[in-house]
N, C-alpha and C positions, 0 to 999 in steps of 0.2 A: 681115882686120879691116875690117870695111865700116858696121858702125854709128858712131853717135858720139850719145853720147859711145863709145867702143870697147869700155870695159866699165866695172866696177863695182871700185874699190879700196879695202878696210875694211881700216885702219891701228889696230892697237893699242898705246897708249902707252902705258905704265904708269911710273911715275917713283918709289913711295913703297911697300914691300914690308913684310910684318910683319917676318919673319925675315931678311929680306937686308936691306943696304947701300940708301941713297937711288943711285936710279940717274943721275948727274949727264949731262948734256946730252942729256936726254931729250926733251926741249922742241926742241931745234934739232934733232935726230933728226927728230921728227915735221914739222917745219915742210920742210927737204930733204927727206923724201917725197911732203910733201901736194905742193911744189913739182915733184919730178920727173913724178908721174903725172897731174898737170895739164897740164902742156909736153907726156905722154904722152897728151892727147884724155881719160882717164880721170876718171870721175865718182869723188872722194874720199869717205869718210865715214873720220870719226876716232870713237875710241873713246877715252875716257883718264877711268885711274883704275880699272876695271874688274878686280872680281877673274874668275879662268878661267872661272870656271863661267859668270857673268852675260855674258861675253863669249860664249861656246859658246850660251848661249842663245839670247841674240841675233840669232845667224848662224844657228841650226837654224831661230828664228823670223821669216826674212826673205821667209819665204812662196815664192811662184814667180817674185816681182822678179829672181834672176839669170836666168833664161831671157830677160831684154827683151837682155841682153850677149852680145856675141861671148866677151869674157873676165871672170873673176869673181877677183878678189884677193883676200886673206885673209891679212895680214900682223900 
């Protein structure tokens, strides 16, 4: 791992579901992530609120941006 930032970490949070349960501590979830992979040299992007499909889109349409990372997250 020689770059820095070292790689790329897209965090998806989702807190509020049609069919399921409000997801409680979804918020603090995402906030100990963004925190670990920051301490980890890792460039964060959060996502929240997103349903699958717009998330998947997203990431299909992030163009050739992971190739600049040693590692590429998709959480």
């Amino acid at each position: 791992m020689t770059s820095d930032p070292r790689g790329l970490a897209v965090i998806i949070s989702n807190q509020y579901f049609i069919r399921l349960k409000t997801r409680e501590g979804a918020e603090c979830d995402l906030k100990m992530l963004c925190s670990l992979f920051t301490q980890l040299k890792f460039k964060v992007e959060k996502l929240e609120g997103l349903s699958a499909e717009v998330s998947l889109m997203r990431f299909s349409c992030n163009g050739g941006s992971f190739l600049t990372y040693d590692y590429y997250l998709y959480l």
